[in-house]
C-alpha positions as CSV (number, residue, x, y, z in Angstrom):
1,X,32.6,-46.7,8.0
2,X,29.0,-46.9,7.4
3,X,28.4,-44.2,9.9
4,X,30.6,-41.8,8.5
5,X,29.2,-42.0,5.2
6,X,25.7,-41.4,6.7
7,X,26.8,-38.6,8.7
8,X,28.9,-36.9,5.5
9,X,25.4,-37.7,3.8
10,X,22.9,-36.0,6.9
11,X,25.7,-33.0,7.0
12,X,25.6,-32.4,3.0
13,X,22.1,-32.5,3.2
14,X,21.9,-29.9,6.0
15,X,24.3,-27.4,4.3
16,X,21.8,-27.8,1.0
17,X,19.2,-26.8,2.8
18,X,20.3,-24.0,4.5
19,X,21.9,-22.7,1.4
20,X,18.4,-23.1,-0.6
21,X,17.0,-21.2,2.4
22,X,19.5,-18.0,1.8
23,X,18.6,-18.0,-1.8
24,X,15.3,-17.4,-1.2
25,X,16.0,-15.3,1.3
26,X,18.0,-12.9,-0.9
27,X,15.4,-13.4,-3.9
28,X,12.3,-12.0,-2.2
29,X,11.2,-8.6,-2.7
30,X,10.4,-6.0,-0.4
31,X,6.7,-5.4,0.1
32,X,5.4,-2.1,-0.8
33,X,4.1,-0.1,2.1
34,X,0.6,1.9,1.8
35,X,2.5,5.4,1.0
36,X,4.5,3.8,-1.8
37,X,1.7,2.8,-3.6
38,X,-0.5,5.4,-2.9
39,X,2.8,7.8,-4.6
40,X,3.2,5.4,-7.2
41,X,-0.7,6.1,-7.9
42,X,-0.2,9.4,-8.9
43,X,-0.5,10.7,-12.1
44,X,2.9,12.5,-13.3
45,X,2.0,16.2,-13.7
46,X,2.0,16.7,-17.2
47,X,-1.4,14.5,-17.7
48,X,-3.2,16.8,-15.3
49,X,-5.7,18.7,-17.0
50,X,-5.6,22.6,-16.9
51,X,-9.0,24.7,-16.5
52,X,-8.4,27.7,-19.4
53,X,-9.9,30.6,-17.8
54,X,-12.7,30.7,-20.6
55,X,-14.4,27.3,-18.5
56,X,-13.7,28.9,-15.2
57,X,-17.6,29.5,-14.7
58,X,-19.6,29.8,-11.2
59,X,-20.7,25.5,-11.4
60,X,-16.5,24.9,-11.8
61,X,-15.9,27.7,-9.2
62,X,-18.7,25.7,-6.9
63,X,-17.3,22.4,-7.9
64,X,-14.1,23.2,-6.6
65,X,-15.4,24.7,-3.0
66,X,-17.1,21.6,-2.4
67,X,-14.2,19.4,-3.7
68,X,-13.1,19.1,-0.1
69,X,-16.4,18.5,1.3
70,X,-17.1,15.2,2.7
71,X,-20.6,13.9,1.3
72,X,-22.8,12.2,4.3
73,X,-22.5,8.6,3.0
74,X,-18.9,9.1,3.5
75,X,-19.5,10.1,6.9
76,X,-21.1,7.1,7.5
77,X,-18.5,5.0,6.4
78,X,-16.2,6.2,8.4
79,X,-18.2,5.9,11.4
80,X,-18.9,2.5,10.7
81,X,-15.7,1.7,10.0
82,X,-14.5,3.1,12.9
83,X,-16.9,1.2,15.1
84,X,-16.1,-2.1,13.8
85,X,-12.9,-1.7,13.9
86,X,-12.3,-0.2,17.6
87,X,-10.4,2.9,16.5
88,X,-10.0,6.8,17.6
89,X,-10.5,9.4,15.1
90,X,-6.7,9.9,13.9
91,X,-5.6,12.2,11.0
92,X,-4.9,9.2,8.0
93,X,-8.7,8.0,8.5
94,X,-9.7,11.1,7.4
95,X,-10.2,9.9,4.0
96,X,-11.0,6.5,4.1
């Protein structure tokens, strides 16, 4: 008798467990990946600002051309980066 009621006890016990496990289970969120947040970063369109044509002078004009540019420091950075970590030069560590 005594047995049974430890092993109804050990088996209830069991059964909670694994039912607490599922709850969590089903209760955890999905981690965002890096493109999610780097889209959920983005400023919705209507915030951007749009140059009139009166401000469109040669600095703006200049500072646009070189917008793309990668400064040396950045450069460096990369490198190093790319050192320390062991990797090849691959098109999404363009930016970092």
């Amino acid at each position: 008798m005594l047995k049974r009621f430890i092993y109804i006890l050990v088996l209830l016990f069991v059964v909670h467990i694994g039912y607490a496990n599922s709850e969590q289970i089903q209760t955890k969120k999905p981690k965002k990946t890096t493109t999610q947040i780097k889209k959920d970063d983005k400023k919705p369109s209507s915030t951007k600002k749009v140059p009139s044509s009166k401000s469109q002078t040669k600095t703006s004009a200049k500072k646009h051309k070189s917008k793309h540019k990668k400064s040396s420091s950045q450069k460096h950075r990369l490198k190093k980066f790319m050192r320390k970590n062991n990797v090849k030069r691959k098109r999404g560590l363009k930016h970092r």
